[in-house]
C-alpha positions in Angstrom: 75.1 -55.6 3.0 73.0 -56.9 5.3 70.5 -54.1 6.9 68.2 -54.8 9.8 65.1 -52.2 10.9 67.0 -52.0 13.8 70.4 -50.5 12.4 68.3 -47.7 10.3 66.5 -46.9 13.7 70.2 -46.5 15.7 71.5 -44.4 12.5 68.1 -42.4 13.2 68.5 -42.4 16.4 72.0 -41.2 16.7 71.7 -38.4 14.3 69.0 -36.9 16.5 70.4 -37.8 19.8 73.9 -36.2 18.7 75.7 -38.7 20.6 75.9 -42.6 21.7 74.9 -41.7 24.8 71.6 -40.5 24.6 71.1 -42.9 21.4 71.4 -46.1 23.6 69.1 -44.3 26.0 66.9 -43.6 23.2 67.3 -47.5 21.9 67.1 -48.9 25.7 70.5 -50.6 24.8 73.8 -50.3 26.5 76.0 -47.9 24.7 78.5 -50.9 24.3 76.2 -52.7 22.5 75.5 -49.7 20.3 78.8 -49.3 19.8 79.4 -53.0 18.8 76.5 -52.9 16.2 78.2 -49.3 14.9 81.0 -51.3 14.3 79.4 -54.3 12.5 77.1 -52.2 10.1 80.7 -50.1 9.2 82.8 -53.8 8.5 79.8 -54.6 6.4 79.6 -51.0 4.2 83.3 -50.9 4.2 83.0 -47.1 4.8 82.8 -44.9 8.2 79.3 -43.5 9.1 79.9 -41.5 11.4 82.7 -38.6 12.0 83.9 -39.4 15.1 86.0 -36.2 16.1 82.9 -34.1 15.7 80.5 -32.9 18.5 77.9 -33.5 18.8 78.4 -36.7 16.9 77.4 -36.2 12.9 76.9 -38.7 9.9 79.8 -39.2 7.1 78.5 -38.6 3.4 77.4 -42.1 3.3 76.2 -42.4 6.7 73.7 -39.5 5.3 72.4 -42.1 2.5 72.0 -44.7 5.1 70.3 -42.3 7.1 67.7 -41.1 4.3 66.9 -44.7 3.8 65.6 -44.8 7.5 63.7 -42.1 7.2 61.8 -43.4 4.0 61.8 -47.1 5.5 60.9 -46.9 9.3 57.4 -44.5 8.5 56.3 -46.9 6.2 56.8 -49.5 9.1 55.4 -47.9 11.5 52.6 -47.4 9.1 52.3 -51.3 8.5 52.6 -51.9 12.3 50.0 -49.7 12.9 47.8 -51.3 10.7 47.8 -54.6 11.9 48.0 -53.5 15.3 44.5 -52.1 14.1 43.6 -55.3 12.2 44.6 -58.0 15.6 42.0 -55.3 17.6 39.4 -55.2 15.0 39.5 -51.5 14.8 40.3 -51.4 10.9 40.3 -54.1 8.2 38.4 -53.9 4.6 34.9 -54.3 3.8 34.1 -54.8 0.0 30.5 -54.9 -0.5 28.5 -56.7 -3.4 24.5 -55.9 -4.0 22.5 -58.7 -5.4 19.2 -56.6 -5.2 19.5 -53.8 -7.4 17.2 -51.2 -5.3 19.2 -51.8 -2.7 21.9 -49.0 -3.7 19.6 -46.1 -2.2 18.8 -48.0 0.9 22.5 -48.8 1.8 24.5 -45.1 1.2 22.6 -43.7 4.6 24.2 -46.9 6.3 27.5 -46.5 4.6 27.5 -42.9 5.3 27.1 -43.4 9.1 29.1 -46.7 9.6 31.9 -44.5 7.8 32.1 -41.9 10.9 31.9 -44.8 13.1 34.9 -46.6 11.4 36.8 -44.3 9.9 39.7 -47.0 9.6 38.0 -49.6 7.7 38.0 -49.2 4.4 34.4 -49.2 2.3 33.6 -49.9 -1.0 30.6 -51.0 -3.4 31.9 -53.8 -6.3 29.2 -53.5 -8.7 30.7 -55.3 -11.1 30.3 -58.3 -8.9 26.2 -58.5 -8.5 26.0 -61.4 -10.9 28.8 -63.3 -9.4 28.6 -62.2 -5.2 28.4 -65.2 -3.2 31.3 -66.8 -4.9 33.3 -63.6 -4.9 32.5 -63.6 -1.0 33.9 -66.9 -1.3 37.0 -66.1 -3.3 37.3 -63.0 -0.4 36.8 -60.3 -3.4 34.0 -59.0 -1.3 33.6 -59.1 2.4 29.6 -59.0 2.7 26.8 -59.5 -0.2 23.3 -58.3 0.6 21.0 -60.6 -1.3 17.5 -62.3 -1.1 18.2 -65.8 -1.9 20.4 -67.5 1.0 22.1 -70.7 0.3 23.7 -73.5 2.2 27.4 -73.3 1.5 29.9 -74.1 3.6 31.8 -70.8 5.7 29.0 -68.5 4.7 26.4 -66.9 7.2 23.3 -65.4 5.8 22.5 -62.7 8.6 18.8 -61.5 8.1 18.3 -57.9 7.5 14.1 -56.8 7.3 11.3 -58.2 5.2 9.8 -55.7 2.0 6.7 -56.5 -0.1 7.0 -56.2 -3.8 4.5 -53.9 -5.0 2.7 -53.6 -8.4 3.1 -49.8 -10.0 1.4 -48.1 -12.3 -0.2 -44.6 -13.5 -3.5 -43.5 -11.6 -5.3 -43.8 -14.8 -3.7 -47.2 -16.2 -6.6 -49.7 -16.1 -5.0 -52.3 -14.2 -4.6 -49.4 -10.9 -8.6 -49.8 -10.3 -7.9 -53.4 -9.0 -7.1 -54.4 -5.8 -4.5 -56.5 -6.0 -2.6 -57.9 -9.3 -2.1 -61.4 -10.6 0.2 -62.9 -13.0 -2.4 -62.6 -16.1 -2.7 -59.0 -16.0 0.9 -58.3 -16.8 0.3 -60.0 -19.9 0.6 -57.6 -22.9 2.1 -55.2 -20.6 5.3 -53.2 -20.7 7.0 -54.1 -17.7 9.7 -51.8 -16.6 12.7 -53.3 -14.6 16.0 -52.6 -13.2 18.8 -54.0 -15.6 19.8 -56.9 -14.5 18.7 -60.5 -15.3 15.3 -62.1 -14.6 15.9 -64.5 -11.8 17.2 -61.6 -9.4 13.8 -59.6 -10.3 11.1 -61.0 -7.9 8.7 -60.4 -10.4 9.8 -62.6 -12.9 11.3 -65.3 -9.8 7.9 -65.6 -7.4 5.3 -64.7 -10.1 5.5 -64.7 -13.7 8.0 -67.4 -14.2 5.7 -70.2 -12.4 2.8 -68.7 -14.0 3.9 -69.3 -17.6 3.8 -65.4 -18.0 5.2 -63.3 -20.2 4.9 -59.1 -21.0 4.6 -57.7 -24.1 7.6 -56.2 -23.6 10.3 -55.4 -21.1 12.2 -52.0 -20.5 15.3 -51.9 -18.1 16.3 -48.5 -16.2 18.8 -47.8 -14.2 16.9 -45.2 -11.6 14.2 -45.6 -9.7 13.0 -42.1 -9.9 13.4 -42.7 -13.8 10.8 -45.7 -13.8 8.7 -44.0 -11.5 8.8 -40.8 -13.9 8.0 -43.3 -16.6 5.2 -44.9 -15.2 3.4 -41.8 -13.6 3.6 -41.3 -17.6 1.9 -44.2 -18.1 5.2 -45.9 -20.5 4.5 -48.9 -19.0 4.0 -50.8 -15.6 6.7 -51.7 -12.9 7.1 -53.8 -9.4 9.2 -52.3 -6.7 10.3 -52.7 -3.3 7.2 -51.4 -1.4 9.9 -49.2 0.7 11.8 -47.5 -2.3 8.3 -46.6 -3.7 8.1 -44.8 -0.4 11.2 -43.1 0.1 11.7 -42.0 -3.6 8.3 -40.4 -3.8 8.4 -39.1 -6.8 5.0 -37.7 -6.9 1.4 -38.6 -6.6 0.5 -39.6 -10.4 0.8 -43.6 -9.9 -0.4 -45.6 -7.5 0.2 -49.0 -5.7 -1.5 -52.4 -5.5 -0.4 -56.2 -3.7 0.9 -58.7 -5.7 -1.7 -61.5 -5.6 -4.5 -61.5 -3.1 -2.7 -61.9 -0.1 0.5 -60.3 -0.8 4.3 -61.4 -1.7 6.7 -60.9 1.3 10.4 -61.3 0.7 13.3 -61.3 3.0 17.0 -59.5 2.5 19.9 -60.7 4.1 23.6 -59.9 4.7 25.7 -62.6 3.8 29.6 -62.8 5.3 32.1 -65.4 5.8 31.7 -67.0 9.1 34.9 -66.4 9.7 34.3 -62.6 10.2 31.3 -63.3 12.5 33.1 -61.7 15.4 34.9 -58.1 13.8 33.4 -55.5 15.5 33.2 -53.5 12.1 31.1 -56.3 10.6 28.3 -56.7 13.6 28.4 -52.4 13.1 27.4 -52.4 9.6 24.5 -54.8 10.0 22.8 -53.4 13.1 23.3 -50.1 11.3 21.6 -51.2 8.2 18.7 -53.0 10.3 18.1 -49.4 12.1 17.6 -47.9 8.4 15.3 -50.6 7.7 13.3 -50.2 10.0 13.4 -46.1 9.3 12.2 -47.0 5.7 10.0 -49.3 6.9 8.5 -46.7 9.5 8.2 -43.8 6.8 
């Protein structure tokens, strides 16, 4: 058999209406033509759908089974309809997000949490699992937008810039090194440094300070949390380098303290990298100018 959407709809449509009448008026078809493609969809079953001596007008045993299809089929196309109705206005789509900068997870759940009640049709998710590999994944259209801090030139990608963050030395109000004013590259040495675990050339202390300075701890201790290394350093475990607005908005409590990298400071820049492509979805321009606004909240704290 050969079944079309629109005979399931005219089997619908008749079992409801009760008649041909008010099933062609239903269809906005002439009730010779619904008559005509009755007739066809019967040659083609070999079997009658519909008992004809009955009123109002009621489905045969296998018009019944024809008729259950359409009622599992057609929602499920409406469904599908609907959703790229939603996708040609922009009003729903996917966006995958990767994070290249690990701290970055606190910052973004406010910004998810509001762009979610703004579009409640898109759907959201963080690929974690893709941090070491994001700008290719954007590529590959895994992920929809990477937030990173080391833009390249490739081809289809815009890097959209989000707010500037300073990354500050951290360390126990009685560790040594916190009666400096600022912190070079040397004093780290026979430290313990305390990172986020992920590898060095993401971590902007290793990629703008002790790398090119030849620089290397005494020994290095990855945690997960930033409350956890800030618990660890008020502890004096060992030293750490943060986003100068995570330091502020975790605020653990008041037993380490923070200095500048360097004399006159290290100033780095995160951005939101999408496929040009996407430039113009409404959802996409959303999300960014919702996470600017909490930037410049954390930045105002």
């Amino acid at each position: 058999m050969h079944i079309e959407f629109r005979h399931l709809r005219t089997i619908k449509a008749i079992h409801e209406a009760g008649g041909l009448a008010r099933a062609a008026d239903q269809l906005n078809i002439t009730q010779s033509a619904l008559s005509h493609q009755i007739k066809g969809l019967e040659d083609q079953a070999g079997v009658e759908l519909f008992v004809r001596r009955s009123k109002p007008m009621k489905l045969s045993p296998a018009g019944l089974r024809l008729l259950r299809l359409a009622e599992q089929v057609l929602p499920q196309v409406e469904a599908l309809s609907a959703e790229f109705d939603g996708l040609r206005k922009g009003v729903s789509g996917r966006m995958h997000i990767a994070i290249e900068c690990h701290a970055c997870f606190e910052w973004l759940f406010p910004v998810l949490e509001a762009f979610r009640k703004s579009w409640p049709d898109v759907d959201v998710d963080i690929r974690p699992g893709l941090a070491f590999d994001a700008l290719p994944a954007l590529l590959r259209e895994e992920v929809d937008l990477v937030v990173s801090s080391d833009p390249e030139d490739l081809p289809g990608v815009t890097f959209t810039e989000l707010f500037d963050y300073n990354p500050v030395f951290v360390a126990a109000s009685a560790h040594p090194l916190a009666q400096k004013p600022y912190i070079e590259a040397e004093d780290f040495r026979g430290q313990t440094l305390i990172t986020y675990p992920v590898e060095r050339s993401r971590l902007d202390i290793f990629s703008r300070l002790l790398t090119p300075a030849k620089v290397e701890p005494a020994a290095i201790r990855q945690v997960e949390l930033t409350a956890v290394i800030l618990l660890l350093v008020a502890s004096n475990r060992g030293i750490s380098v943060l986003p100068d607005w995570v330091v502020r908005e975790v605020k653990y409590n008041s037993d380490y303290v923070t200095r500048p990298l360097t004399k006159n400071g290290v100033t780095r820049r995160l951005y939101a990298a999408t496929r040009t492509a996407d430039q113009g979805k409404g959802y996409v321009q959303e999300l960014i100018s919702l996470a600017r606004k909490e930037a410049g909240r954390l930045q105002a704290a």
